[in-house]
C-alpha positions in Angstrom: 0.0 0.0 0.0 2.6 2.4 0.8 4.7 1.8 -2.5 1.3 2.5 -4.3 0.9 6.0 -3.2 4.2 6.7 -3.7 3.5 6.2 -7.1 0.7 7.7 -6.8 2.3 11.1 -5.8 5.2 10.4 -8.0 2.5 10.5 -11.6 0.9 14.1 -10.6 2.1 15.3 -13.2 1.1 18.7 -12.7 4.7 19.6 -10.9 6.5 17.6 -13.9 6.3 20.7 -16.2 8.7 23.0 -13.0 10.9 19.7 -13.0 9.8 18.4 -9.8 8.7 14.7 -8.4 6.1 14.5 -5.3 7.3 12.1 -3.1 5.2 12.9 0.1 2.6 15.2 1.6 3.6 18.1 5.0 1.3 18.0 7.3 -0.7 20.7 5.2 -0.7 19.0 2.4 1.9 20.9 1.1 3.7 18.5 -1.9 7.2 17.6 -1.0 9.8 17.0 -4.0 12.8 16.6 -5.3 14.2 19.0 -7.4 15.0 17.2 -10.3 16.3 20.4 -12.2 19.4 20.3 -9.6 21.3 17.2 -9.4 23.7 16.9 -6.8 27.2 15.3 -7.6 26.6 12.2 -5.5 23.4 11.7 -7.7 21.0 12.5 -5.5 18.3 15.7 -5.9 17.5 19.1 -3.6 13.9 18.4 -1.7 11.4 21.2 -1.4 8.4 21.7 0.1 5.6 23.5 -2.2 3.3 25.9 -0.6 -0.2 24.6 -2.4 -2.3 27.6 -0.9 0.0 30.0 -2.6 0.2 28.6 -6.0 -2.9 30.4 -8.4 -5.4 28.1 -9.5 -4.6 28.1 -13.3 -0.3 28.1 -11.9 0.2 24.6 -11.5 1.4 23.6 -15.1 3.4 26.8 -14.9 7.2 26.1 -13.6 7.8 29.7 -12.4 4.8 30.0 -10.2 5.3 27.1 -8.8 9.2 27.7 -8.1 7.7 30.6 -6.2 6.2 29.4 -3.9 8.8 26.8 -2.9 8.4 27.5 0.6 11.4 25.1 2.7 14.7 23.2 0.5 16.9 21.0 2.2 20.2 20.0 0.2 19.0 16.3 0.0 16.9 13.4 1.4 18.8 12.5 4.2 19.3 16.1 5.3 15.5 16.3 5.4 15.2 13.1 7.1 17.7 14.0 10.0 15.9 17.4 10.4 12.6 15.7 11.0 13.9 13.2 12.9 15.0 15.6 15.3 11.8 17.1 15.5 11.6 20.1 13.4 8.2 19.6 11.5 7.7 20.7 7.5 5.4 23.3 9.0 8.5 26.0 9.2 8.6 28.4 6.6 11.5 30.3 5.5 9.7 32.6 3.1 6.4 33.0 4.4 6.1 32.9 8.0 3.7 30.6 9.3 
């Protein structure tokens, strides 16, 4: 079940178009990706959080919109992973406040 929404996230393929691949949801609902535009040397990708409620209806299948409103990065999965792990939640947002 889990690998099924996983690929379930992974074919909305609204957030192909700004080069990023949903691989979970913040508490919010807020898509987290990778950044598939930025490939790191080691081969792994940038992940960002998207803030949905400040992407314009009709912005979704436009890559600069949605780049806007990338709303937390971390460098790489495991970066993200030890952040959350040590309790600091998606919820934090560097651009705009809570």
């Amino acid at each position: 079940k889990d690998v099924d929404s996983l690929f379930a996230l992974l074919g909305r393929s609204d957030l192909w178009p700004a080069q990023l691949a949903q691989i979970a949801s913040g508490p919010d609902g807020d898509p987290v990706c990778l950044d598939l535009s930025r490939p790191l040397y080691d081969g792994e990708y940038p992940v960002v959080v998207i803030k949905k409620d400040r992407v314009p209806a009709d912005g979704w299948s436009d890559a600069k919109k949605v780049r806007k409103v990338i709303s937390l990065e971390f460098s790489d999965f495991a970066v993200m992973l030890h952040f959350c792990c040590q309790g600091v939640t998606l919820e934090y947002r560097t651009k705009f406040g809570k």
